[in-house]
Each structure stands twice: as C-alpha cells, then as structure tokens.
C-alpha positions as CSV (number, residue, x, y, z in Angstrom):
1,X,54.1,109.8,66.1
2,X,56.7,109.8,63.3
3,X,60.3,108.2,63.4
4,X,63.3,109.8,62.6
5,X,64.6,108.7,59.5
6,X,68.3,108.3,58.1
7,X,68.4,110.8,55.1
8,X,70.6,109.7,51.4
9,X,71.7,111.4,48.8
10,X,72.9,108.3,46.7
11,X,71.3,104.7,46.7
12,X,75.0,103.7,46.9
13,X,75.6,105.1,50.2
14,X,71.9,103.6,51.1
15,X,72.7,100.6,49.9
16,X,76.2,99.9,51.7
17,X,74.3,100.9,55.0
18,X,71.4,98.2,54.8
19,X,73.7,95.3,53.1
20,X,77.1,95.8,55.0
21,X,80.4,96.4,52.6
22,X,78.4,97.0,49.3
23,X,80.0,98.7,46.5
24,X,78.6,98.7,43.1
25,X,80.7,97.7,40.6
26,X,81.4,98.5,37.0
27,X,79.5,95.7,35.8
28,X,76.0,96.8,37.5
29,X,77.2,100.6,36.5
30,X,77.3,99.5,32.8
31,X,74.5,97.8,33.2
32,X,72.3,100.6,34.4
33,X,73.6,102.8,32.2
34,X,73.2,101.4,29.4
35,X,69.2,101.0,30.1
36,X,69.0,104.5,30.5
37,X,70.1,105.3,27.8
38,X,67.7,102.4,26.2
39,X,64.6,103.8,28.0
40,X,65.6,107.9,27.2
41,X,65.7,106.5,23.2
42,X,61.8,104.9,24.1
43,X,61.1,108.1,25.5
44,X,61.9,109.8,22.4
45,X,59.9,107.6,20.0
46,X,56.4,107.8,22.4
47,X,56.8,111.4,22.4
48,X,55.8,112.1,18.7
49,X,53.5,110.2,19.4
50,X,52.3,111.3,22.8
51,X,53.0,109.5,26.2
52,X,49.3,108.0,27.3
53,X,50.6,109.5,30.6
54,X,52.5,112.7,31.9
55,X,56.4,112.2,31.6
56,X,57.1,113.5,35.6
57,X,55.3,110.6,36.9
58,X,58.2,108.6,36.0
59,X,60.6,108.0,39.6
60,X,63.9,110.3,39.3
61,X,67.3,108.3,38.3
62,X,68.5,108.2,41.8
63,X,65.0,106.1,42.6
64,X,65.6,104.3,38.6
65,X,68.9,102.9,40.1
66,X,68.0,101.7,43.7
67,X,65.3,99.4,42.3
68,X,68.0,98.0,39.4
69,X,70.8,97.7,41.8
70,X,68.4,96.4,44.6
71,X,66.6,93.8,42.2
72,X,70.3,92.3,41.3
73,X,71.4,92.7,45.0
74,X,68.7,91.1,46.4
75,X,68.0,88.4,43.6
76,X,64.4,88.8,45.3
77,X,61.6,86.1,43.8
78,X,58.1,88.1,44.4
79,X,58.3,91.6,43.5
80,X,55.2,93.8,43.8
81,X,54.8,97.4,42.5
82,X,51.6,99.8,42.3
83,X,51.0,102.2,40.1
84,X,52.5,102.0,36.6
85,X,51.9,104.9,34.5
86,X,54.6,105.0,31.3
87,X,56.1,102.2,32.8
88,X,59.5,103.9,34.2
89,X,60.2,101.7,37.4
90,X,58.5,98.7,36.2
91,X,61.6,99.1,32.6
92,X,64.1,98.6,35.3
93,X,62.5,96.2,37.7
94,X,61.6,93.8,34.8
95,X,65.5,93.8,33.0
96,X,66.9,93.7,36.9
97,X,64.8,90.4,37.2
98,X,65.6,89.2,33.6
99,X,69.3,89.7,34.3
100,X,69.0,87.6,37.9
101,X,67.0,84.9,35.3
102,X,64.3,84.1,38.4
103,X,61.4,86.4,39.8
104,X,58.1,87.6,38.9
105,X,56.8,91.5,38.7
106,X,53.6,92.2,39.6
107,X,52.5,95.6,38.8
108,X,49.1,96.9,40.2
109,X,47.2,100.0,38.6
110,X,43.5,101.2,38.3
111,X,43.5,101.3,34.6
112,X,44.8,99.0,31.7
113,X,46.4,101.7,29.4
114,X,49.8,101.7,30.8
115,X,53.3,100.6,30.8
116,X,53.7,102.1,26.9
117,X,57.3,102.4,27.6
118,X,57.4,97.8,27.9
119,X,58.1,96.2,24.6
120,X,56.7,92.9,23.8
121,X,59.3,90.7,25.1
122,X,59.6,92.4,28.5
123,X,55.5,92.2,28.7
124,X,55.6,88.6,28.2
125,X,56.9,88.6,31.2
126,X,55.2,91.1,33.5
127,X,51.8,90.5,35.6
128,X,49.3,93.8,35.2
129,X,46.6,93.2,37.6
130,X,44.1,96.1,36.9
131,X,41.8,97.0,40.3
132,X,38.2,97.1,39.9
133,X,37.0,100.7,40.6
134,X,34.0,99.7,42.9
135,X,36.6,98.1,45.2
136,X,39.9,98.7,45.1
137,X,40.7,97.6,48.7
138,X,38.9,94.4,48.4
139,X,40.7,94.1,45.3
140,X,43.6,94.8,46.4
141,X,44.2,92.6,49.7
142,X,43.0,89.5,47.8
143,X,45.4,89.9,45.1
144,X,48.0,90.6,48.3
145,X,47.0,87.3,50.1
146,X,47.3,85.5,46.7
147,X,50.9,86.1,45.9
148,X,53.7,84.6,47.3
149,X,55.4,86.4,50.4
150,X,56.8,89.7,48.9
151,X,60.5,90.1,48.7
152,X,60.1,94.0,47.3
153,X,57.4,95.8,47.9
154,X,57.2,99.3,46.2
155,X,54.3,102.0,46.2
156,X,54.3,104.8,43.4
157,X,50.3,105.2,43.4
158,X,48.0,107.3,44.8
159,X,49.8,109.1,47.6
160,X,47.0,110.1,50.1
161,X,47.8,109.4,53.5
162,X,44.9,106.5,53.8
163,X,45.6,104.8,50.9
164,X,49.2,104.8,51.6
165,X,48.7,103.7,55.5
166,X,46.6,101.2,53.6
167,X,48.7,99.2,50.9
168,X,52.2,99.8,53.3
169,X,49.8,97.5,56.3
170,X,48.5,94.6,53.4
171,X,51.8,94.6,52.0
172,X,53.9,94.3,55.2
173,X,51.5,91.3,56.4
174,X,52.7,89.3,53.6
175,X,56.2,90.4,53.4
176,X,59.0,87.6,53.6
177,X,61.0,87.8,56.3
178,X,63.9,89.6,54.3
179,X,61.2,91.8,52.6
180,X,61.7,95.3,51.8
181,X,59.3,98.2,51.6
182,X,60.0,101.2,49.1
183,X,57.9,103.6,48.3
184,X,57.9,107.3,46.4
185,X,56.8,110.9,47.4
186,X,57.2,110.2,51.2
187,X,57.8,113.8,51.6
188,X,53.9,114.3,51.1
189,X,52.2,113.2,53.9
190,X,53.6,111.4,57.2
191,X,51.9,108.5,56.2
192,X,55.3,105.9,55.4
193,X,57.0,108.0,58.8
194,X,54.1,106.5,60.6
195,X,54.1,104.0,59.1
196,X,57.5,103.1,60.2
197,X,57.1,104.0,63.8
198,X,53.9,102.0,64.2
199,X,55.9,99.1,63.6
200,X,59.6,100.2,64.9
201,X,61.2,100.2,62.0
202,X,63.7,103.3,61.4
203,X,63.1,104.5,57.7
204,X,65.8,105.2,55.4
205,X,64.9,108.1,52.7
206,X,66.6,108.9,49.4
207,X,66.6,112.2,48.8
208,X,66.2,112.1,44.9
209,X,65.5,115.5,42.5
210,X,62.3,116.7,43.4
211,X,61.2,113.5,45.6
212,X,61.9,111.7,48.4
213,X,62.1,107.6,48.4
214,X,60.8,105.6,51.7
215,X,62.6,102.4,52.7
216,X,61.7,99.9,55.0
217,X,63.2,96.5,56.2
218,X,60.8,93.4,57.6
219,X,64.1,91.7,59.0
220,X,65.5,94.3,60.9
221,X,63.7,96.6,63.4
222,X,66.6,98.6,64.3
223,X,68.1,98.8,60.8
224,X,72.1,99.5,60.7
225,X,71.2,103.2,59.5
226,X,72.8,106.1,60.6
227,X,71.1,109.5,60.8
C-alpha cells in the first residue's frame, strides 16, 4: 500500500521542513543563479551542435535547486546519481560539491556518451560508471556495496516500477545513517510511494513543472513533514 506523502511547491519550503529553521540566503541564491545562467549559455553552444540527448530529460529548476541547495546544506561526502543524460543534475551536483571543497559524485548510466553539458575541469572530478548491458543488476549492486555509505542518493533513470523498486532497495541498504533518497518522475508509477511505506518512511514530493520529485530520509522514519 502507498503512504501519503507531504506535497511542495518550493524546495525552500521542503527544505525548512526536513532541516528545522532553514532559510536560504542570498549567498546560496547568487550562487544558484548564477549557474543557471552558466548552464542555459552551455545549452546554447551544444544546440548548434546538437544535444547527444533530448533537452526535457534534463530535471526542472525547482528539482536543479534542491540538489544545489541540498549538496551545500548537507556538505554530504558520497553522493550517487543514475542516469545522466546532458548532464543537467550531475552540472549542479558537481559545482555544489566543489563549493563544499569535500565529496565525490558518482554518476551511473548504461551508456558512455553523456554528460556533454561537463567541461573538463568539472569531469576531472566526476566518477561515470557505465553498466554492462548483460547485467545491469549485478552490475549495479556491486558498484552499490563498493562505495562508501551514501549520503544522497538520487534516481533520474529508467522509471519502471521494477527497476525503480530495485535501485531505491540497493541504495537504501547502504545509505548512511543521515542519508537521503531523491528521486524524479514519482508521479509515474507507485513504485518510490511504496517504496516509502514498505519501510515507514513518509515521502516528501516537490511538485516541480511537469514532474514530481520523491524524497526520502534514512534517519527519520516519521519525518517532521506536514501534509
């Protein structure tokens, strides 16, 4: 059976629920800002070119600034995503861990020819693990029980309920104890609701565009959420 869930229309408004008094500043504002505008001019360039992948894969702005004010909140050491694509989410998550100066991406895909939207210097420091196509799961949960305990764990892959149900369980058994699960396009299946209940956690969704954001906490089974 699902959970009920506590519904957002701002990650600020998320974000002061989960963390107590929060409030971002204009600091973190500027900041975020300022790489949107940074990643809109990359946009620009690939596009004459052609983007190796369809621009609305990319997470909405709403999703863009959870993970940067998140990665700076948390200051969080391990941080895991799958699926890459242009490289939209893993722009932000890479500067939010270069500006914390600690903490280590590792991005998760099924092919190599992504994240065109990275420059050099913000590939230097980024881990893409590619999955072999003859077994992805195998693949998968190794590279899982490999890593360090997981502060951040978020899915943007292939949304079908089993695969979701799947990377949500091998990531939550090696979350750290202050861990968070995120992941996109909840509002296609019940599979992160689920999810959630199995493990009585109440999920927090981020209402966001045309998509919906899932967030779970390890640490707290009855999250200070409000519906």
């Amino acid at each position: 059976m699902a959970s009920s869930s506590a519904l957002y229309l701002s990650p600020e408004r998320l974000l002061a629920e989960l963390f107590g008094a929060f409030t971002v500043d204009g600091e973190l504002q500027t900041e975020y800002d300022a790489l949107s505008r940074e990643l809109h001019d990359r946009y620009m360039r690939l596009r004459a070119d052609g983007l190796s992948h369809p621009a609305n894969w990319a997470v909405e702005d709403q999703t863009s600034r959870l993970l940067y004010l998140l990665v700076r909140v948390m200051r969080p050491l391990s941080v895991v995503e799958t699926g890459v694509a242009n490289g939209h989410s893993t722009f932000f998550l890479l500067r939010a861990l270069a500006k914390n100066g600690a903490g280590r991406l590792v991005s998760v895909d099924v092919s190599a020819d992504v994240g065109n939207l990275l420059d050099k210097g913000e590939r230097s420091d980024w881990r893409l693990c590619v999955l072999d196509a003859g077994n992805r799961r195998g693949g998968f949960r190794r590279l899982i029980s490999e890593l360090p305990p997981i502060d951040l764990f978020f899915h943007d892959s292939e949304h079908t309920y089993s695969w979701q149900q799947f990377e949500y369980s091998a990531a939550w058994d090696n979350l750290s104890t202050s861990g968070l699960i995120l992941s996109d396009d909840v509002e296609g299946s019940y599979a992160f609701l689920d999810f959630c209940a199995r493990r009585a956690r109440k999920p927090a969704v981020l209402l966001d565009g045309r998509k919906a954001v899932g967030l779970a906490s390890a640490r707290l089974s009855v999250p200070p959420l409000h519906s």
